[in-house]
N, C-alpha and C positions, 0 to 999 in steps of 0.2 A: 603506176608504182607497183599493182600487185603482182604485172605481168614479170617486172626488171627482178621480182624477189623470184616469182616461179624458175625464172632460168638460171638467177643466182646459184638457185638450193639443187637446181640441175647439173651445175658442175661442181659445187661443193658440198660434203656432208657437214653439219653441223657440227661443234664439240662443247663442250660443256666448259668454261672455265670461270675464275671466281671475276664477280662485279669488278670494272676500273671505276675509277674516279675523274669528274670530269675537269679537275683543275690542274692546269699547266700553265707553267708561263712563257713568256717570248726565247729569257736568255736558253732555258732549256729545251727547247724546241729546236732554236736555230744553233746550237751549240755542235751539234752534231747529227751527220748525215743516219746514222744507224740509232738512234734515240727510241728506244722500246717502251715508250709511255702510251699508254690509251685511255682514252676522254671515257665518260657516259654522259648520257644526259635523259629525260624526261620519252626522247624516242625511243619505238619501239625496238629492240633491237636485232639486228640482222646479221648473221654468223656467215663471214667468207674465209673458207679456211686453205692455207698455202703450206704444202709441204707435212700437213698433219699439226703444226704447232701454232700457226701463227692465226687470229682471229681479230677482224673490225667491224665497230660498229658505224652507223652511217646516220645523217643528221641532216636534217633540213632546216632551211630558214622559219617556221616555227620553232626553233631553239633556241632562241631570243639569249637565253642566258647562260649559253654552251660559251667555252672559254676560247672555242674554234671561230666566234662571229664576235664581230663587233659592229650592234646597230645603234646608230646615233639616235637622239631622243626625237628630231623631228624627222626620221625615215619614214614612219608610217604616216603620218598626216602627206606629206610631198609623193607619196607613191600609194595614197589609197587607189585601188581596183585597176592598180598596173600592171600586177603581175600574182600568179601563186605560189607562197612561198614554199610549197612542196614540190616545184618544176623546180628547185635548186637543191641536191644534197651532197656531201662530202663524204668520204672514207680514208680519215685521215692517217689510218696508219694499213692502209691498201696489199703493200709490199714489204716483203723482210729486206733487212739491209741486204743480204746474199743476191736476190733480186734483184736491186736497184742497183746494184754493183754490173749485174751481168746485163740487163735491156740498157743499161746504160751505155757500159764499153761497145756493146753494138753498134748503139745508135751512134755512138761520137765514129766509131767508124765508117758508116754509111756516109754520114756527113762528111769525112775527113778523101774517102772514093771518088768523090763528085769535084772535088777540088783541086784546082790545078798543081800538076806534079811538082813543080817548087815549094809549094806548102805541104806536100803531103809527105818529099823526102826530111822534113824537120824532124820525123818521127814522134814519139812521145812512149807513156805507158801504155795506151794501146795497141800499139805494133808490138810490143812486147807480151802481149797477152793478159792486159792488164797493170791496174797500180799495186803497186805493193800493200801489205793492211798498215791501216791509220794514215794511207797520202790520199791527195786528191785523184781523184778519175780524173780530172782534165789536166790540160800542158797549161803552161804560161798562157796567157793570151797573146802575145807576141807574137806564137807561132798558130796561130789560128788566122785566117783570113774573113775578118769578121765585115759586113757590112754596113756601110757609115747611116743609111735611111734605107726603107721602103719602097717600091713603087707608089703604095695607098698614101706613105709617107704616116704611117701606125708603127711601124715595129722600125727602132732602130740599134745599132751595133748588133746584130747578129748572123748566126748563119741560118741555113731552111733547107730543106727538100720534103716536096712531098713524094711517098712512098708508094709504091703499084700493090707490090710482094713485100711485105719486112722481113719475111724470112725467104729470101730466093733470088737471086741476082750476083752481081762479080765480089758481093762485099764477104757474101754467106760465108764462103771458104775461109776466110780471112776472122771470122769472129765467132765460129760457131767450128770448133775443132772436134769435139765428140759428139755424139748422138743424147746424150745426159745433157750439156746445154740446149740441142738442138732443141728437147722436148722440155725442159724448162721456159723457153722463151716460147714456145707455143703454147703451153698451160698460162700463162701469162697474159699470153696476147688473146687468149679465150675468154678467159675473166674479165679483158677488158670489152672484150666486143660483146658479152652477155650485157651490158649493161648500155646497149644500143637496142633500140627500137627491131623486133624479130625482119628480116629482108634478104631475100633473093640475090642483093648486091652485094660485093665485099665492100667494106668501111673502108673512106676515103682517112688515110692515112697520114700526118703530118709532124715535120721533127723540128721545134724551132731551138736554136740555140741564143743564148744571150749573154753578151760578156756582161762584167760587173756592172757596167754603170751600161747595161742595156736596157732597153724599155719596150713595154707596150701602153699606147697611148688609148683614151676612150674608145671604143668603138662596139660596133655589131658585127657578127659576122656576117660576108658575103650570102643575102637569104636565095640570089639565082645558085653559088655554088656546091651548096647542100642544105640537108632536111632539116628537119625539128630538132635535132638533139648532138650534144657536144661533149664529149670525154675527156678529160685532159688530166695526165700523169705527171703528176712534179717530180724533177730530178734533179741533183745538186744540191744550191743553196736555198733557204725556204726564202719566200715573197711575200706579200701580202696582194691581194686581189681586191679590186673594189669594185662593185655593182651597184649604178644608180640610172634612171633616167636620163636624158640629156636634157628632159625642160628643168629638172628638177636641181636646187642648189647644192654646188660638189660636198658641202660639210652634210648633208644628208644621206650620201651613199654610203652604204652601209660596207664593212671592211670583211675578208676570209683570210684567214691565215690558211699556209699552203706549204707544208713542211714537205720534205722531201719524202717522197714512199707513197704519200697523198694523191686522191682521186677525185676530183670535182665534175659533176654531171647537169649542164643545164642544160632544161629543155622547155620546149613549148612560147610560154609567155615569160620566160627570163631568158629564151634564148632570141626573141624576137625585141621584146620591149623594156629589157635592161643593157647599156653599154655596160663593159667590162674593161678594164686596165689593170696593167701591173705596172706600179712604177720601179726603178731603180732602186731605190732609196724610200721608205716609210716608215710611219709608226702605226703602232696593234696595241690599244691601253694605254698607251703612256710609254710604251718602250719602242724606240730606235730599232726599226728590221733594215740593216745596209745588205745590200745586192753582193752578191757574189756569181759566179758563172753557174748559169742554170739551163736546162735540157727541159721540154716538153715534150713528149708525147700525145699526140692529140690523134683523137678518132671522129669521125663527122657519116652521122647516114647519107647517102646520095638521096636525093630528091626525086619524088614519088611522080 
C-alpha cells in the first residue's frame, strides 16, 4: 500500500478541502452518471487530484461500516484467514464527470473499430463527436453487436477487446481530435496505471462492455494470464460487485457498490482467493441496483 500512495502523490499534488461525509444512498448514486457526492470514513485519507479541483478518497475492506461496502454478518466467520482486507480498496469518486465522458466515448469507439462494418455504419453519438449534455454515451443497444456468452462462459451479453496501445492505433484519429484530449486521456490513463504494482511492462489493457441485462458470473481471474493485481474503472451505469470464496455460502459475500467514475483495485489475496461477479440486476441495503449499459476499463500486471 505505502508503495501505491508514493507514486500516487508522484503524479498528484495534494489539495486541502473541507471533510465529506460518508453517507449516501443507492437511489442517489445510481441516479446519475456525474453525482459529485464523496464518502469519508475512519480511513486514512488519500488525496488524488484531477484537473486541480477534483479529490478521493480510498477505502479498504476494514471499513466495514463505509456506506460504499456491504458485509453480511456471517462474512467474517466463512472467510477467516482467506484473505487481507487491505489487498481490496475503492476510490469511489476516481474521475470528474468530464473524464468519464471522454475515456468513455473513446473506449465505445475502439470497441465500435473492431466491429464488423454493418454495425459500425449504424453510427451513434460517438461518430458525432460525442453525446450531447444530459443524453446517454451509449446508442440503443440494438445497434451494438453484443455477444450472447463467453468462451469461459463468465461474461455474457457483451462486447471486449483487449487493448495493446489505448492511445495509438486506427481508432486514435477518430476520438482523440486535439492534442487537450490527447493529453487528458493520458493524465488519466497515468493515474490509472500508478496504481499497478511499479514494472518494466506496459499493463495488459482490457475493455469489456455489457448491455443491460449483461453479466459477469463468479469467478477468478485467469492466474497463468496476468499478475497480482487488478484495476478496474466503472463507466455508465453503477453495479454492485460481489466478493466471496467459492467454498464459502453466496449470502456471506460481502457486496461493493461501483458507481460510475469509481476505481476498484484488488490484489494479492483477494485477487487469488476471492471470486468476483457483477450481476445484472441487485440489491445494496435494501435497495434495488437494475443494470443498465456499462463499460469497464480494466488494467492487469503481466506476470513476473
Amino acid at each position: 500500500m505505502a508503495q501505491v500512495l508514493k507514486t500516487l502523490r508522484a503524479y498528484h499534488r495534494p489539495t486541502l478541502q473541507s471533510r465529506p461525509t460518508c453517507a449516501r444512498t443507492v437511489a442517489n448514486v445510481a441516479a446519475s452518471s456525474t453525482s459529485r457526492g464523496l464518502p469519508s470514513s475512519n480511513a486514512p485519507p488519500v488525496e488524488i487530484t484531477s484537473n486541480g479541483s477534483l479529490s478521493s478518497r480510498v477505502y479498504n475492506l476494514r471499513d466495514e461500516t463505509c456506506e460504499w461496502f456491504e458485509i453480511p454478518a456471517g462474512h467474517s466467520e466463512s472467510h477467516r484467514n482467506i484473505y487481507e482486507p487491505t489487498d481490496f480498496f475503492l476510490y469511489p469518486r476516481f474521475l470528474s464527470g468530464p473524464e468519464q465522458d471522454l475515456i468513455l466515448d473513446h473506449s465505445l469507439l475502439r470497441l465500435d473499430k473492431m466491429e464488423r462494418p454493418r454495425a459500425r455504419k449504424r453510427g451513434g453519438a460517438q461518430d458525432q463527436g460525442g453525446a450531447k449534455e444530459g443524453t446517454s454515451r451509449f446508442r440503443d443497444e440494438v445497434d451494438y453487436s453484443f455477444e450472447a456468452g463467453h468462451f469461459d462462459q463468465v461474461i455474457s451479453s457483451y462486447r471486449e477487446m483487449q487493448v495493446g496501445q489505448f492511445l495509438s492505433g486506427p481508432a486514435v484519429s477518430s476520438t482523440t481530435t486535439d492534442t487537450s484530449q490527447t493529453k487528458s486521456l493520458e493524465h488519466i490513463l497515468a493515474r490509472l496505471q500508478a496504481l499497478l504494482p511499479e514494472s518494466t511492462r506496459p499493463p495488459l489493457i482490457h475493455l469489456l462492455h455489457l448491455a443491460s441485462n449483461g453479466k459477469i458470473d463468479a469467478h477468478v481471474d485467469n492466474v497463468e494470464a496476468s499478475g497480482s493485481t487488478i484495476v478496474g474503472l466503472s463507466l455508465g451505469s453503477t453495479r454492485v460487485m460481489r466478493l466471496g470464496h467459492q467454498s464459502a455460502p453466496i449470502d456471506s459475500h460481502l457486496k461493493v457498490l461501483l458507481p460510475p467514475g469509481s476505481v476498484y483495485v484488488q490484489r494479492d489475496s483477494v485477487r487469488y482467493h476471492l471470486q468476483h461477479s457483477i450481476p445484472a440486476h441487485d440489491s445494496f441495503k435494501n435497495q434495488q441496483v437494475y443494470g443498465a449499459q456499462r463499460l469497464s476499463v480494466m488494467l492487469r500486471d503481466g506476470r513476473m
